[in-house]
DSSP file (Angstrom, degrees, kcal/mol; ACC not computed):
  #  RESIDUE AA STRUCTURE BP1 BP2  ACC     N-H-->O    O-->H-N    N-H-->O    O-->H-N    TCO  KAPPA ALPHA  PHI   PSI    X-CA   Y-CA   Z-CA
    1    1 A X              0   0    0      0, 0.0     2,-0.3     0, 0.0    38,-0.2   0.000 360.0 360.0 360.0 140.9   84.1  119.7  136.1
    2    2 A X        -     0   0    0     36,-0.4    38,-1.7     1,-0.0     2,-0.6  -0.469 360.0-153.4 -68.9 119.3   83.4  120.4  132.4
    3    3 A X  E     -a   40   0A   0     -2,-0.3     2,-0.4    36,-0.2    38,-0.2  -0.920  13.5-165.3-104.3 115.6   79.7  119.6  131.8
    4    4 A X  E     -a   41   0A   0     36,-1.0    38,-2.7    -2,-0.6     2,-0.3  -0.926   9.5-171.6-111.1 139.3   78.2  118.4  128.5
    5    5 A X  E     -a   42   0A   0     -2,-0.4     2,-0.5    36,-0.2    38,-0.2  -0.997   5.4-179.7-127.7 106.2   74.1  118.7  128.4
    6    6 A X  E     -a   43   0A   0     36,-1.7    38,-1.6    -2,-0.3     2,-0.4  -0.942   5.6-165.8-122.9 148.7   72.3  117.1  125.3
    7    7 A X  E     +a   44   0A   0     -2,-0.5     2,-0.3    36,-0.2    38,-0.2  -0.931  26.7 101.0-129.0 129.1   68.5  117.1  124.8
    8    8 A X  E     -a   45   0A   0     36,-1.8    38,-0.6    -2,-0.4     3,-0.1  -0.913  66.3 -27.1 178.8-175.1   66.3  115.3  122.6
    9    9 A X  E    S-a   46   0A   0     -2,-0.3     2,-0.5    36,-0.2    38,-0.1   0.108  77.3 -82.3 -73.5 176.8   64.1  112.7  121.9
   10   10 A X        -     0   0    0     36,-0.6     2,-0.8    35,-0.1    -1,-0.2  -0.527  31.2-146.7 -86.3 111.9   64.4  109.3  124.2
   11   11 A X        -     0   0    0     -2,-0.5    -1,-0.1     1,-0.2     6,-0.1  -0.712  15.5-175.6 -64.2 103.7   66.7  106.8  123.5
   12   12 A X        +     0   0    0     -2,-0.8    -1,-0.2     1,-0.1     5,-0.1   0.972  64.4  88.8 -78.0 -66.9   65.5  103.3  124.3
   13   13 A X     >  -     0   0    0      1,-0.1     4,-1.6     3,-0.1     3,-0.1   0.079  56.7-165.2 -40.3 113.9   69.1  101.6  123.2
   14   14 A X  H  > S+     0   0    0      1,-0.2     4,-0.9     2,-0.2    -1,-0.1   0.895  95.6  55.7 -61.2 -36.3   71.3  101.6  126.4
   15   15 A X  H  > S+     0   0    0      1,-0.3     4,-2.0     2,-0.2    -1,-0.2   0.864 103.3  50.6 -47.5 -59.1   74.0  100.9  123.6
   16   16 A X  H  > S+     0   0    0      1,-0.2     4,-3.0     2,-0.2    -1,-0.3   0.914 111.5  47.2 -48.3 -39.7   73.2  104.0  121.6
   17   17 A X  H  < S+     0   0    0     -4,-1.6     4,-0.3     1,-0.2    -2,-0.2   0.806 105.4  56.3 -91.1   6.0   73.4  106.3  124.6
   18   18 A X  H >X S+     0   0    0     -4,-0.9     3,-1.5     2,-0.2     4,-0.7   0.863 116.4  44.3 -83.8 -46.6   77.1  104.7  126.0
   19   19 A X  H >X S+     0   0    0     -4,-2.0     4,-1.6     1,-0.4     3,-1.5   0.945 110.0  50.7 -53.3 -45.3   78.3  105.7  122.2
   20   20 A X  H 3< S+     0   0    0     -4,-3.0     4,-0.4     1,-0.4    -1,-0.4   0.481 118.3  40.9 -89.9  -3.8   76.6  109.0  122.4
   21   21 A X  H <4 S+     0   0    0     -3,-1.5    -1,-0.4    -4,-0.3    -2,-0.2   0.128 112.8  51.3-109.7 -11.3   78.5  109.4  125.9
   22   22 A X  H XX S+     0   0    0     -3,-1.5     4,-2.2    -4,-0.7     3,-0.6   0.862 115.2  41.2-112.6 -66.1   81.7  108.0  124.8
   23   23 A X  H 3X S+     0   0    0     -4,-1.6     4,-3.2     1,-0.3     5,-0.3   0.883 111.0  60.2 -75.1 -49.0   81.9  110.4  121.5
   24   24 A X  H 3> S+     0   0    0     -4,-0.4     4,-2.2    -5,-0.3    -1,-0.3   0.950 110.2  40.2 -35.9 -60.1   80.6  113.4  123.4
   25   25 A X  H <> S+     0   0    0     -3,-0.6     4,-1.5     1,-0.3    -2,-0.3   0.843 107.9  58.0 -92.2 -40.8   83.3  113.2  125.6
   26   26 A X  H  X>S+     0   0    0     -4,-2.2     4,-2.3     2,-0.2     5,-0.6   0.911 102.6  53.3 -29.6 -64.0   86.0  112.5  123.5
   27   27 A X  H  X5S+     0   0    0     -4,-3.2     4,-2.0    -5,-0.3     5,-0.2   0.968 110.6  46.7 -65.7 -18.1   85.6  115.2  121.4
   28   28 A X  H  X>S+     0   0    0     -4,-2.2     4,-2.8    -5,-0.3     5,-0.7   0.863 109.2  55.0 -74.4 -17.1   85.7  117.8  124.5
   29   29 A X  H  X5S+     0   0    0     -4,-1.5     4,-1.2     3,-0.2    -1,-0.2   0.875 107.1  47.1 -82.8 -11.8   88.4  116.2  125.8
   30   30 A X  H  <5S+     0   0    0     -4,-2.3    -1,-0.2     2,-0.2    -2,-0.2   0.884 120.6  41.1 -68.2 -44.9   90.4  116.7  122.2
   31   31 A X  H  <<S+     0   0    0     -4,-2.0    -2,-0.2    -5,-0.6    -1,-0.2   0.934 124.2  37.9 -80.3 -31.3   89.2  120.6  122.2
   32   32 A X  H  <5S-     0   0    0     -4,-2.8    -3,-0.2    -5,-0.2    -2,-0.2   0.750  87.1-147.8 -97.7 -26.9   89.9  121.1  126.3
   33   33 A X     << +     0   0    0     -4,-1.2    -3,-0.1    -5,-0.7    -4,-0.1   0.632  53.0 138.5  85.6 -23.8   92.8  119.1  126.2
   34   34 A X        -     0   0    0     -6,-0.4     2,-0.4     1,-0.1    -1,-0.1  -0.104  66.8 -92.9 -72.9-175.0   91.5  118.2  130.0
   35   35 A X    >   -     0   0    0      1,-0.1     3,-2.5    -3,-0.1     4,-0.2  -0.765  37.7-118.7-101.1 129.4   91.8  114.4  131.1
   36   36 A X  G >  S+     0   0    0     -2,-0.4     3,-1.0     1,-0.3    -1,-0.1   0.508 102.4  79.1 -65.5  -5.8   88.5  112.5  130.3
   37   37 A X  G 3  S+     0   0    0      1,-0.2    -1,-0.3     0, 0.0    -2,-0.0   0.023  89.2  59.4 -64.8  11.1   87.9  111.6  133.7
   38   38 A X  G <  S+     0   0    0     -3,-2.5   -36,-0.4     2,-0.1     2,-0.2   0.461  75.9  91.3-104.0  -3.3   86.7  114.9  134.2
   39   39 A X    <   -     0   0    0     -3,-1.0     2,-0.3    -4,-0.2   -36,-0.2  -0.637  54.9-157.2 -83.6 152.9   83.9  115.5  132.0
   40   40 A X  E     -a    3   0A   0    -38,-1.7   -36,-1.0    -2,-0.2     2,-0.3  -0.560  14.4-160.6 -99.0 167.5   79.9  114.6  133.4
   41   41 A X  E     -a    4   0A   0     -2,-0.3     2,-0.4   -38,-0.2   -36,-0.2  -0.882   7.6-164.2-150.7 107.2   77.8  114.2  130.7
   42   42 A X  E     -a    5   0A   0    -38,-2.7   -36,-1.7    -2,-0.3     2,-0.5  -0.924   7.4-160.2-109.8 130.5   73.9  114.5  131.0
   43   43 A X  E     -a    6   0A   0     -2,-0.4     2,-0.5   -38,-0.2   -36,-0.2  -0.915   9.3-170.1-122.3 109.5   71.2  113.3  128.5
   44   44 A X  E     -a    7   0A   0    -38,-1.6   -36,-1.8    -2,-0.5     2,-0.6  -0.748  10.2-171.5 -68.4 102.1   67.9  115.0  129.0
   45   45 A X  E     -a    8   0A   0     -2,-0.5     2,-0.2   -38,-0.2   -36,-0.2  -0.935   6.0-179.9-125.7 152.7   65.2  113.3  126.9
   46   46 A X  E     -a    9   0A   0    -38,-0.6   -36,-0.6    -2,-0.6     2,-0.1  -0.648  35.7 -84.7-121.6 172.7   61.8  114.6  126.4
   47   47 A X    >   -     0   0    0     -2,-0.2     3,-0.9   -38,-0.1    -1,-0.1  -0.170  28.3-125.6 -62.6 152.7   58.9  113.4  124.6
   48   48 A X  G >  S+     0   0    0      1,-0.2    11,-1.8     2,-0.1    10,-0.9   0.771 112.0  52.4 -95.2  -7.7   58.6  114.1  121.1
   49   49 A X  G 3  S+     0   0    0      9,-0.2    -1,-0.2     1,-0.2     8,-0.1   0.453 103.8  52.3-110.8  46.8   54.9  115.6  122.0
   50   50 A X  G <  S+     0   0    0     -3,-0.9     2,-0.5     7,-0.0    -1,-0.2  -0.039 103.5  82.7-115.1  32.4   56.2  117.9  124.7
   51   51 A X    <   -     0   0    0     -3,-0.7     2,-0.5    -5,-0.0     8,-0.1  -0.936  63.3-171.2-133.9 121.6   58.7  119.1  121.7
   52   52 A X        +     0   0    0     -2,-0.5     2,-0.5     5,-0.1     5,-0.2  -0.852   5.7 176.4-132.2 116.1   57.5  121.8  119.0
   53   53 A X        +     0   0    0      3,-1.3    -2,-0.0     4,-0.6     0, 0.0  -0.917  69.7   7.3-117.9 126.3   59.0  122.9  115.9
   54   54 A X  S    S-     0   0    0     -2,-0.5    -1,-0.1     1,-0.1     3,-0.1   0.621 129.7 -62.8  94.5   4.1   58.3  125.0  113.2
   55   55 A X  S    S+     0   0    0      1,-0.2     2,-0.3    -3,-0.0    -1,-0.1   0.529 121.6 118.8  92.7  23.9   54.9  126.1  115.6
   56   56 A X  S    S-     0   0    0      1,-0.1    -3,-1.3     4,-0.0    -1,-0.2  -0.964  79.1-117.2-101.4  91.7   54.4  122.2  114.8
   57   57 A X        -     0   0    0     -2,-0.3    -4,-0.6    -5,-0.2     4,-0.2  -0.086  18.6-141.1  -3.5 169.6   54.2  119.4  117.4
   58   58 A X  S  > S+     0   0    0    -10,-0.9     4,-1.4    -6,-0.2     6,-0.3   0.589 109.1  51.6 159.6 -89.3   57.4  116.8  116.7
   59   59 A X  T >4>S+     0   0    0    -11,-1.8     5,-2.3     1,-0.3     3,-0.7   0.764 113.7  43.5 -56.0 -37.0   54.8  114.0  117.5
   60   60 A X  G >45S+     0   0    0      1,-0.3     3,-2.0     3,-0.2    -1,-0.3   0.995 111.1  51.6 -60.5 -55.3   52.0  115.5  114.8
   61   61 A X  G 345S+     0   0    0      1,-0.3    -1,-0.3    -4,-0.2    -2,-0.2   0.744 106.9  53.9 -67.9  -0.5   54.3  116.2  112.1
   62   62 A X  G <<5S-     0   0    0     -4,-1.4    -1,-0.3    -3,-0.7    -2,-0.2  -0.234 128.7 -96.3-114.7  30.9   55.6  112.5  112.4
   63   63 A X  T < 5S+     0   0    0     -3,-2.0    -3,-0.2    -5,-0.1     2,-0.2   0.780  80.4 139.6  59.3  31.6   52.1  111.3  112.0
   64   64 A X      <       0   0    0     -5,-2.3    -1,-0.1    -6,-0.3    -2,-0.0  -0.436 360.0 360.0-107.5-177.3   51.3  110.8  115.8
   65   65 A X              0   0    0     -2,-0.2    -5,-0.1     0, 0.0    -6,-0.1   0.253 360.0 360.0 -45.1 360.0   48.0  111.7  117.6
């Protein structure tokens, strides 16, 4: 089965992540062409201060502790 993997910060709306699940998977199924009942879909979310960019915390540069 075709696997899509996203990571980023935590989505509290269950509503946001059914879209983000719905559109994800729509668009592989348009480029693979397979039947959408085969894709999984995983969303991995982390914290934004276990997250570092730019040699920056996420949570510091967004004014957090």
């Amino acid at each position: 089965m075709p696997t899509i993997t996203i990571e980023g910060p935590k989505i509290d709306d269950i509503k946001i992540k059914r879209n983000l699940v719905k559109e994800l998977t729509e668009a592989a199924v348009k480029a693979y062409g397979f039947p959408i009942e085969v894709f999984v879909v995983y969303i991995k979310e982390n914290p934004i201060e276990n997250v570092g960019v730019g040699g920056k915390l996420v949570s510091d540069q967004r004014g957090g502790k």
